[in-house]
C-alpha positions in Angstrom: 34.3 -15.0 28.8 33.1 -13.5 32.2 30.8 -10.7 30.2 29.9 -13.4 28.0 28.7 -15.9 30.9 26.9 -12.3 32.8 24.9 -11.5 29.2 24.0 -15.3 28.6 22.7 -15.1 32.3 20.7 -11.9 31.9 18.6 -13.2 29.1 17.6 -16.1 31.0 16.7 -14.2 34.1 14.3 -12.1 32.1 12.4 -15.2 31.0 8.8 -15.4 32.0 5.9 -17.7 30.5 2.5 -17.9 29.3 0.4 -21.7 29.2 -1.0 -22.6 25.9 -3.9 -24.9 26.0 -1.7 -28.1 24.9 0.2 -27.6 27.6 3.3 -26.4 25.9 4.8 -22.6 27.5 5.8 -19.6 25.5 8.4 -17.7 26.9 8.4 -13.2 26.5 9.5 -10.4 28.6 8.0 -7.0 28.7 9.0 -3.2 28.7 7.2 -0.3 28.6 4.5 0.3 30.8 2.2 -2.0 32.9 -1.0 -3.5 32.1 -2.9 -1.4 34.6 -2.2 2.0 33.3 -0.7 1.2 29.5 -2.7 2.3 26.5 -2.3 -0.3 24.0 -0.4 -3.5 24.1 2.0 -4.4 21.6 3.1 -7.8 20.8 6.7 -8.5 19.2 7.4 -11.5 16.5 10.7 -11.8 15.9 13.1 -13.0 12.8 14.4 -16.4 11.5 17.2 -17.1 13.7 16.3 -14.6 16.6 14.5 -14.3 19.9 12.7 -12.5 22.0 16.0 -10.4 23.1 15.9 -8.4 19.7 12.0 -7.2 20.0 12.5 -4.1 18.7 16.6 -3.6 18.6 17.4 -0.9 21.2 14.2 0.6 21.7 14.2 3.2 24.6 11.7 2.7 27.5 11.0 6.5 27.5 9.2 6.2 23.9 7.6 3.2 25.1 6.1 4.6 28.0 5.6 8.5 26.1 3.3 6.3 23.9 1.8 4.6 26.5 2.8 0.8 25.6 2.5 -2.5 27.0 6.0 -4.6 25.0 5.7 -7.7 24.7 8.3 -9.7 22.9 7.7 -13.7 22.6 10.1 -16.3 21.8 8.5 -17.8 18.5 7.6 -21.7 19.0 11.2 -23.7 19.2 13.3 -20.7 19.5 14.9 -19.5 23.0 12.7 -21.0 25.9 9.6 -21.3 23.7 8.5 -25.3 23.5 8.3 -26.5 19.9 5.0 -27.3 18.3 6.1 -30.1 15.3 2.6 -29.7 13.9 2.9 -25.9 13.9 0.9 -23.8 11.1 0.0 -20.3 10.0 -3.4 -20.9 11.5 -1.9 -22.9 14.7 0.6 -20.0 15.5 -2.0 -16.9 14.8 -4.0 -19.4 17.3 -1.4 -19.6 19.9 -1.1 -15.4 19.6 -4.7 -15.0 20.3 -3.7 -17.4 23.2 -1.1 -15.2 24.5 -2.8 -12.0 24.4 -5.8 -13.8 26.7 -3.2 -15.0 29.2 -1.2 -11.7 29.4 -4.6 -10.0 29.5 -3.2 -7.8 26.0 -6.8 -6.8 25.6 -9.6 -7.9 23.1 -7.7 -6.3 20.2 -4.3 -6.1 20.3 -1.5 -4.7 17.9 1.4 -6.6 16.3 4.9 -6.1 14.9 6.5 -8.7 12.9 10.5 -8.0 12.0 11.7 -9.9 8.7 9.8 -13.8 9.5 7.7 -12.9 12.1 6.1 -11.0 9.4 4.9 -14.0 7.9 2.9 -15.0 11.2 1.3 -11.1 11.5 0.3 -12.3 7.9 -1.1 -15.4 9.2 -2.9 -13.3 12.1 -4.5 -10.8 9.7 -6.1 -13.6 7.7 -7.0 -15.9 10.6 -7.4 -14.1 13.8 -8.6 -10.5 12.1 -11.3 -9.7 14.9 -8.4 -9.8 17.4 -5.6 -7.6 15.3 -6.0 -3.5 15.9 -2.8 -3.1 13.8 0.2 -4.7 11.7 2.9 -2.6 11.0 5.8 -5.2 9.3 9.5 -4.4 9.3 11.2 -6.1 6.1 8.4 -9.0 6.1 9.1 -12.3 4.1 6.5 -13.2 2.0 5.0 -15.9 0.3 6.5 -15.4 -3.4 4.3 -18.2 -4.8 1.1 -15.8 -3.5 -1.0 -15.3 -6.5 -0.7 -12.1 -8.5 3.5 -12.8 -8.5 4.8 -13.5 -11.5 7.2 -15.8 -12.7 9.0 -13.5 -13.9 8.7 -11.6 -11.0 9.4 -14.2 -8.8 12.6 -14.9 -10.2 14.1 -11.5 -10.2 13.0 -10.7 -5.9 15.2 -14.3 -5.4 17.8 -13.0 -7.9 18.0 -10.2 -5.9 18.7 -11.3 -2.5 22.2 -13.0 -1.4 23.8 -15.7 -2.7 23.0 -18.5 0.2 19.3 -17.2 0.4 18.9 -17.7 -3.4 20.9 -21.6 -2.7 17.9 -22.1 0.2 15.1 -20.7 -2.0 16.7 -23.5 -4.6 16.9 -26.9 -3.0 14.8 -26.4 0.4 11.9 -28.3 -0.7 14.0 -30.9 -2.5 15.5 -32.1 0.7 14.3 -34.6 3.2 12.9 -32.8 6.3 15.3 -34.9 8.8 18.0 -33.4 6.3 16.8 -30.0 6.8 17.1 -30.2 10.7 20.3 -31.7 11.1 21.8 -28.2 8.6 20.6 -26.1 10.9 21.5 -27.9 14.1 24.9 -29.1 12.8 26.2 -26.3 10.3 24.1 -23.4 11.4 23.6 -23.9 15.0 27.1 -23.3 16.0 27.9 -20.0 14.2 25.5 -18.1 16.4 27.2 -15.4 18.1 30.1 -13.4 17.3 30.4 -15.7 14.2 26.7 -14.3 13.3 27.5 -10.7 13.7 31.0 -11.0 11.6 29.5 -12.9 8.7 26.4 -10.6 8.6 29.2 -7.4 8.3 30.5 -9.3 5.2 27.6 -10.3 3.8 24.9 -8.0 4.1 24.8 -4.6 2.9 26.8 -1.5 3.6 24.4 0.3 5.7 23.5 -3.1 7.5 27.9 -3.5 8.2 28.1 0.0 9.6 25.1 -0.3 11.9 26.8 -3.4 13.6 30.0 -1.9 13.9 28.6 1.0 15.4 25.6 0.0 17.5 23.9 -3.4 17.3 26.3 -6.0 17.1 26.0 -6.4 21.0 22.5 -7.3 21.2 22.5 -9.1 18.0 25.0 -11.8 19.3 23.4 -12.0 22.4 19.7 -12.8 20.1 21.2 -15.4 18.2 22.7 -17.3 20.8 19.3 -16.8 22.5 18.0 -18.2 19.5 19.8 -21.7 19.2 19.0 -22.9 22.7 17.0 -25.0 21.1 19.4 -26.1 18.6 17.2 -24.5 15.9 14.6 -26.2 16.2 12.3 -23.2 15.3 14.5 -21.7 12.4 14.2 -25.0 10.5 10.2 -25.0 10.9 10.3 -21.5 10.1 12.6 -22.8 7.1 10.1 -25.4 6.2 6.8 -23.1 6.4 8.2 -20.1 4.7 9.1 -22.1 1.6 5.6 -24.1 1.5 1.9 -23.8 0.8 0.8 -20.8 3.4 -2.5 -21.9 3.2 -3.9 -18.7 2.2 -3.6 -15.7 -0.4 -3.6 -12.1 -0.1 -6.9 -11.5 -1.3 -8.2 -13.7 1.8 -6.4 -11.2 3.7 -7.7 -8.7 2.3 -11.1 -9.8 2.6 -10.7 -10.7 6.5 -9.0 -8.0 8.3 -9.9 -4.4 7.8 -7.5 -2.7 10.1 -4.1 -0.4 9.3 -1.3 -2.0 8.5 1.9 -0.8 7.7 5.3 -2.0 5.7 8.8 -0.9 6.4 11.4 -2.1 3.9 15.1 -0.7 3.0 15.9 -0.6 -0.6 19.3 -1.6 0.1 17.5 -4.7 1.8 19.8 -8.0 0.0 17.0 -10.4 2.3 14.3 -9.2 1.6 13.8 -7.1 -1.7 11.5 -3.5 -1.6 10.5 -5.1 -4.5 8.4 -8.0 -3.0 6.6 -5.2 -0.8 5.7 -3.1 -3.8 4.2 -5.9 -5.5 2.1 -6.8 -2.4 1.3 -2.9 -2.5 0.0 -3.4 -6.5 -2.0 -6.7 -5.0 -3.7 -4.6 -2.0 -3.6 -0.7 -2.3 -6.0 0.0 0.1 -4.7 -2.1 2.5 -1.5 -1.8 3.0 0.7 1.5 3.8 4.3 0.9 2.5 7.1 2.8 3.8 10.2 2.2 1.4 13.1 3.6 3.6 15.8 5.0 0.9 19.4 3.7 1.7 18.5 1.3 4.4 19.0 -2.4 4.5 17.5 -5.4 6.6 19.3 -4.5 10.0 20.1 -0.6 9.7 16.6 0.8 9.2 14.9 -1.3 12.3 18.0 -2.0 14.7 18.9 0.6 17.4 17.4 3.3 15.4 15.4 5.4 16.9 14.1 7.7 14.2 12.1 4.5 13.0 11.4 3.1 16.1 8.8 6.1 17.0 7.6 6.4 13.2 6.4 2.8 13.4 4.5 3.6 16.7 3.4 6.8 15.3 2.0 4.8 12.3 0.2 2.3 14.7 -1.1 4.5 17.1 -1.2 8.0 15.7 -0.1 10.5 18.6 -0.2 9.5 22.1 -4.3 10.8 22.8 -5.2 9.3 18.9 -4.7 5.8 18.1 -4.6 4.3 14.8 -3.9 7.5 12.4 -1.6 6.9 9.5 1.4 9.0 9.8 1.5 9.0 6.4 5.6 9.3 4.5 8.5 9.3 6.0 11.5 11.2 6.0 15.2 10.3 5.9 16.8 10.6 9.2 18.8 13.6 10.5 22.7 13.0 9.7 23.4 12.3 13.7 20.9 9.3 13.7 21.7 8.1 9.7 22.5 4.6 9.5 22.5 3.1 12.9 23.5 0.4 11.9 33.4 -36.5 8.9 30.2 -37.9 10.1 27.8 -38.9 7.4 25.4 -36.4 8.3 28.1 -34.1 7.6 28.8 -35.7 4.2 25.2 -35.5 3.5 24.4 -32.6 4.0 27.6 -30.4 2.7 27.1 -31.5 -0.8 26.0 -29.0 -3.1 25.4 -26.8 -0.6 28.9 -25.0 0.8 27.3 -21.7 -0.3 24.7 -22.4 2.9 27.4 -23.1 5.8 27.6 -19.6 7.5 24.8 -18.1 9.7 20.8 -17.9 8.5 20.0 -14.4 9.2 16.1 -13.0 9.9 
């Protein structure tokens, strides 16, 4: 209880914030180097269901500062210390991240990395924001599978593909009131953050994802999701709600808007989010996007206290540390010594039909 009470007390003394026009505050923290002698900046989006503790799981300040970065990890609106927007949108939140970098002084054109959701909002960026983005690199990015150029058939087979409770969301999230939808997440999801979080996602998720929390990343994962909740999830039930809609946009007016590098990292052992979605986005824009498909990873183990990965993606972003923007073209499997780092009526409500959904949302 005593380490518990010093880690919960850590992550709220590392909170600093940024004013948004509307008055609400987003809350990050930084690494790396300072504004006054770092190269580039780099601006973190986390997951469903995480915070700005994760950023990048375990990255070293050493390859922060050999590649002359400026970290910035946010707390997404409604998660952590982050106020909630209720009318939040693609286009509002790629707003707000324009915001942010002109607060933080992140330069004129900064670079993003989006892990699992937070993908969905460097998505958002590249299509509405474009003349502020330098570069996108996505780790295991959610996408929209009612995008154009997705089949049905197509479609069908990515959800079929993922776990069990993600296919049960996919199913009945936009048949359910919105009130509904908040009070899961608050009430059933809400409380299983923390050690409950890292002992489901060992049973769930796949072997490589297990092993990497047992051997590395369960620490800082529990201490993320409780970071999360503090809001009672608030922001994962957004998230929930824009995920599964209308994005507003389409690939192709991606692809027509932002002309910069951007690069995909996805495990094929992935059970959250399939390879398979990235390759088809790959078929949809070829010129566009760089897909890395990382053989024998899954959602957790490729990106989460792994080293080997961590530089690739910064070497895909910013080439070496005198050349920015070079594609560092395929990459390799990691060396064996780094491989796989790994009764009330709302109740009654809500628990019908869906007792495949009660254990924790992860990314």
């Amino acid at each position: 209880m005593v380490a518990s009470t010093m880690a919960s007390a850590k992550m709220d003394e590392d909170v600093k914030y940024v004013g948004l026009p509307d008055g609400r505050r987003i809350a990050y923290r930084e690494q790396g180097l300072g504004k006054d002698i770092a190269k580039r900046s780099l601006l973190v989006l986390h997951g469903l269901g995480s915070s700005r503790v994760a950023g990048m799981p375990g990255v070293s300040e050493s390859l922060l500062k050999d590649m002359g970065v400026r970290f910035v990890a946010i707390d997404r609106p409604g998660y952590g210390f982050s106020d909630f927007n209720p009318k939040q949108t693609f286009e509002s939140a790629a707003k707000d991240l324009a915001h942010v970098a002109d607060c933080l002084e992140l330069g004129s054109r900064i670079y993003l990395l989006g892990y699992s959701c937070g993908g969905a909002y460097c998505w958002a960026a590249a299509r509405y924001i474009p003349e502020r983005i330098a570069g996108i690199a996505m780790w295991a990015p959610v996408g929209n599978y009612s995008w154009k150029g997705i089949s049905e058939i197509e479609r069908n087979t990515l959800i079929g593909s993922t776990t069990e409770r993600s296919r049960k969301t996919h199913a009945i999230i936009r048949k359910v009131p919105q009130w509904m939808l908040y009070a899961y997440v608050r009430y059933f999801i809400v409380p299983t953050v923390g050690t409950k979080w890292v002992e489901d996602a060992k049973s769930r998720l796949s072997p490589p994802d297990a092993q990497n929390l047992q051997k590395y990343s369960a620490d800082i994962m529990e201490r993320d999701s409780i970071m999360s909740a503090k809001q009672k999830g608030k922001g994962l039930a957004q998230d929930l709600l824009l995920i599964s809609s209308d994005w507003g946009f389409e690939l192709s007016d991606v692809q027509d808007r932002y002309k910069g590098p951007l690069h995909i990292f996805n495990g094929d052992q992935d059970v959250l989010v399939p390879l398979g979605l990235q390759e088809i986005i790959k078929r949809q824009l070829p010129d566009l996007v760089h897909l890395h498909a990382l053989k024998g990873e899954g959602h957790l183990s490729a990106f989460c206290c792994n080293d080997k990965i961590h530089r690739d993606t910064l070497k895909c972003l910013f080439g070496s540390t005198s050349t920015i923007g070079e594609d560092a073209g395929k990459l390799g499997k990691k060396s064996d010594d780094q491989e796989v780092k790994v009764g009330s009526s709302i109740y009654e409500t809500i628990k019908e039909g869906t007792s495949a959904l009660q254990k924790p949302y992860l990314h």
